[in-house]
Every structure is written in C-alpha cells, then in structure tokens.
C-alpha positions as CSV (number, residue, x, y, z in Angstrom):
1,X,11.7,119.6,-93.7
2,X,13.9,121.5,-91.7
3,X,17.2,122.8,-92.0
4,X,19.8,122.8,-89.2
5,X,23.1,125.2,-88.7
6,X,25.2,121.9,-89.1
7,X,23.8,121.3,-92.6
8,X,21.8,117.9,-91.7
9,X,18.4,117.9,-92.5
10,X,15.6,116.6,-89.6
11,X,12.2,115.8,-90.4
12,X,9.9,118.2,-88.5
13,X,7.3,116.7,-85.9
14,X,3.9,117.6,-86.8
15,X,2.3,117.9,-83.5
16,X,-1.7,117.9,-83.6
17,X,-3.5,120.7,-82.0
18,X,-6.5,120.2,-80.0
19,X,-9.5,120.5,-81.6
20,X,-12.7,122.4,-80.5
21,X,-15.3,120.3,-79.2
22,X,-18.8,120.7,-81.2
23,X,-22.0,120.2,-79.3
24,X,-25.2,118.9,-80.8
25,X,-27.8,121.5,-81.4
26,X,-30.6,121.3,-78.7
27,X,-33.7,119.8,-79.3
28,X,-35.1,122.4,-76.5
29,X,-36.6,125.6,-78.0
30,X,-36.3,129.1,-76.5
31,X,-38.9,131.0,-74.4
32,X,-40.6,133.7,-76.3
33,X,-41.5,136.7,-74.0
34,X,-43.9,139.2,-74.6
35,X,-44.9,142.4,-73.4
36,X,-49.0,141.6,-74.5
37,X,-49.7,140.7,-71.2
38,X,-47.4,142.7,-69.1
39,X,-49.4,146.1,-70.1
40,X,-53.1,144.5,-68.4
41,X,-51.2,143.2,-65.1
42,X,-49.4,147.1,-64.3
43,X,-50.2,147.8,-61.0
44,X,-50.3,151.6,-60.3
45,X,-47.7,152.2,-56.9
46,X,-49.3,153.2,-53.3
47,X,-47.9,156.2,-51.9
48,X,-48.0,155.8,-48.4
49,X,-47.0,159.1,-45.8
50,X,-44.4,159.2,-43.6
51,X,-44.8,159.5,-39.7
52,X,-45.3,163.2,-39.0
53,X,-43.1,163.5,-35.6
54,X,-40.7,161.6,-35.1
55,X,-38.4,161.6,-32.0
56,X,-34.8,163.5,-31.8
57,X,-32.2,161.3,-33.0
58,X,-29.3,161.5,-30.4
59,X,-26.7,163.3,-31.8
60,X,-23.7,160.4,-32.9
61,X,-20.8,162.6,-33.2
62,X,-18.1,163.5,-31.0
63,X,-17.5,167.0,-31.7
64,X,-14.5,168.9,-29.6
65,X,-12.7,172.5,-30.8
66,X,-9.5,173.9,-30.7
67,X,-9.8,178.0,-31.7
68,X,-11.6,177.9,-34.8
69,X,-11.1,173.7,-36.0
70,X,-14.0,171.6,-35.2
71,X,-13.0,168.0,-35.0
72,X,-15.7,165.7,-35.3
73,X,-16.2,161.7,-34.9
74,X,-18.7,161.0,-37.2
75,X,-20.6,157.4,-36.3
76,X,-18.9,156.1,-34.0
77,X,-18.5,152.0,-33.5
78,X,-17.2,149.1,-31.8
79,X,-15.9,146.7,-34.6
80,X,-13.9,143.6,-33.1
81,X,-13.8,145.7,-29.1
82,X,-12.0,148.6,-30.9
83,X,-13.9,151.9,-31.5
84,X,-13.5,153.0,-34.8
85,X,-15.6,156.4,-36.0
86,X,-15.2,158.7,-39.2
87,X,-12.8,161.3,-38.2
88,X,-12.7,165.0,-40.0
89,X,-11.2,168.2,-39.2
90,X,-12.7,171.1,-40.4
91,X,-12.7,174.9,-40.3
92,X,-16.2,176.5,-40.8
93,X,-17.5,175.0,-44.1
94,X,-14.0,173.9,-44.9
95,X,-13.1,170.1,-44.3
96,X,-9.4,170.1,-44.2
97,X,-8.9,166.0,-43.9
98,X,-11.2,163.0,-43.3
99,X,-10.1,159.9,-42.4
100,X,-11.6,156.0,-40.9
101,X,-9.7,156.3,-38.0
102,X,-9.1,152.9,-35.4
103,X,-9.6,155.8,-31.8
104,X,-8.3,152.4,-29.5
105,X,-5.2,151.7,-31.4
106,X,-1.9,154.3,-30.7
107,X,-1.2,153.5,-34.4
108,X,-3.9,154.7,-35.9
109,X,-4.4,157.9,-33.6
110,X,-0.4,158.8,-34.6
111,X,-1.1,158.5,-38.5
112,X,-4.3,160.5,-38.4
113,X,-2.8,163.2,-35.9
114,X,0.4,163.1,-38.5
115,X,-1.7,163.7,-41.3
116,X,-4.3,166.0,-40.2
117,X,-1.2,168.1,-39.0
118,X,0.2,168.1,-42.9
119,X,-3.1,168.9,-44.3
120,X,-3.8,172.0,-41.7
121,X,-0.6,173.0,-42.8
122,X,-1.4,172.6,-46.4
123,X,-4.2,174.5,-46.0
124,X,-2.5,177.2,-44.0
125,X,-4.2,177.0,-40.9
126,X,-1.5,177.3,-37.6
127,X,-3.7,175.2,-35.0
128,X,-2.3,172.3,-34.0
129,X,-3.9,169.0,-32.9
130,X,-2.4,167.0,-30.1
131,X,-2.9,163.7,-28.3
132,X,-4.6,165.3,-25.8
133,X,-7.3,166.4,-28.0
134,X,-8.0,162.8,-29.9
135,X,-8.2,161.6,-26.2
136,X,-10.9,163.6,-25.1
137,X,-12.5,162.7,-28.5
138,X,-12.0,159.4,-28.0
139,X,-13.7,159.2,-24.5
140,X,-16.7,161.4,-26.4
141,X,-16.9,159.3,-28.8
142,X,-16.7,156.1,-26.5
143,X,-20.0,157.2,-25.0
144,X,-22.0,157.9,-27.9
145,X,-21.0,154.4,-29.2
146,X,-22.4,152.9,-26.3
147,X,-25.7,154.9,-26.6
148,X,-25.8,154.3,-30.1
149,X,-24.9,150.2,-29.3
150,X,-27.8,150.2,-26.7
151,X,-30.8,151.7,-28.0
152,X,-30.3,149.2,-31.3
153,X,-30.2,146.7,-28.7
C-alpha cells in the first residue's frame, strides 16, 4: 500500500509484466563438421601467366598546367548526362586538394575552384586557378570520357 501527500491511503495496482516466451528444445540435432576429409580433397592452385604485351591503355586523364600546378581529371565519366571525373591539383609530387568534382554543373566547378584556391593558399603557392582553366579541362576531359565510353562499348 501506498501512501499519498493527502494522507489517504490507495491500494497499488500490480500490473503483470510480460513474460518471456520458452521454446521447446529441438528434436533436430547439430551438424558435426570435420576437417578429416577436408585435408585428402586440397587441391594445389594453378598459376597461370599473364599476357606478355599488352596494348597502350589510352591515357584517361585530362591534364592542363598553369606555371608549375598540374591539374588533372582523373577517370573521367558520364553519370546521369553530367560528366563527373576525380579532380586534383598538384605541384610536382605535392597534391595540394582532391576532390569528386560534377565538371557540367556551375555549382560544383565554383566550390572546387573556391576550395582549391584556399588550399593553394594554405599551402603557399600564389597561382591562381580560374574558370577559364576548369573549362578547357572540362572539354579535355569531355573527350577522354567519350573514348573511354566507346571502346567499353
């Protein structure tokens, strides 16, 4: 029993909790592996040689430079009719800022050209990437999409 503020006592409600269901044990009985007859069926792997010459890939990056930065469109795609490619900035062995870049949409060319200019800045470097220069990558990269495209065709 339960007291209240008022001084009236209230019986309390027992309330009854679920209880947790119990299954039969199973009359089916486990598998037993063992490894006995694994060890006689081991089958010793084939190495088999590569083809010795095979043709050139074509190159699929778009590659233009401004003084000593190397921007590059690494595989470049059509997903959905928009060309989309891996772009990277770099300056000799240094990549300064990568990024999956959407070449088609204004958006996407603003934010990467926005962000590559902070991190060359970061970095220290005074070149400056414009428009200008992710349009010619762009067309670059257009065509080596559609070379790409065609000879999985």
């Amino acid at each position: 029993m339960a007291k209240r503020a008022s001084g009236k006592r209230v019986e309390a409600e027992k309330t009854a909790r679920p209880r947790r269901k119990v299954r039969a044990p199973s009359t089916r009985t486990p598998v037993r592996r063992t490894t006995r007859g694994a060890a006689a069926e081991r089958v010793e792997p084939v190495a088999i040689e590569a083809p010795v010459a095979a043709p050139e890939p074509v190159p699929s990056a778009a590659r233009v430079a401004v003084d000593d930065v190397l921007v590059d469109a690494d595989e470049p795609r059509f997903e959905r009719n928009q060309l989309r490619a891996l772009v990277s900035v770099r300056r000799g062995d240094q990549v300064v800022y990568t990024e999956q870049v959407n070449l088609d949409w204004p958006g996407g060319r603003e934010k990467f050209l926005r962000k590559a200019t902070r991190a060359l800045g970061a970095a220290g470097i005074a070149t400056r990437i414009g428009e200008a220069l992710l349009e010619e990558l762009r067309a670059l990269a257009r065509v080596r999409a559609a070379a790409a495209a065609s000879r999985v065709s």
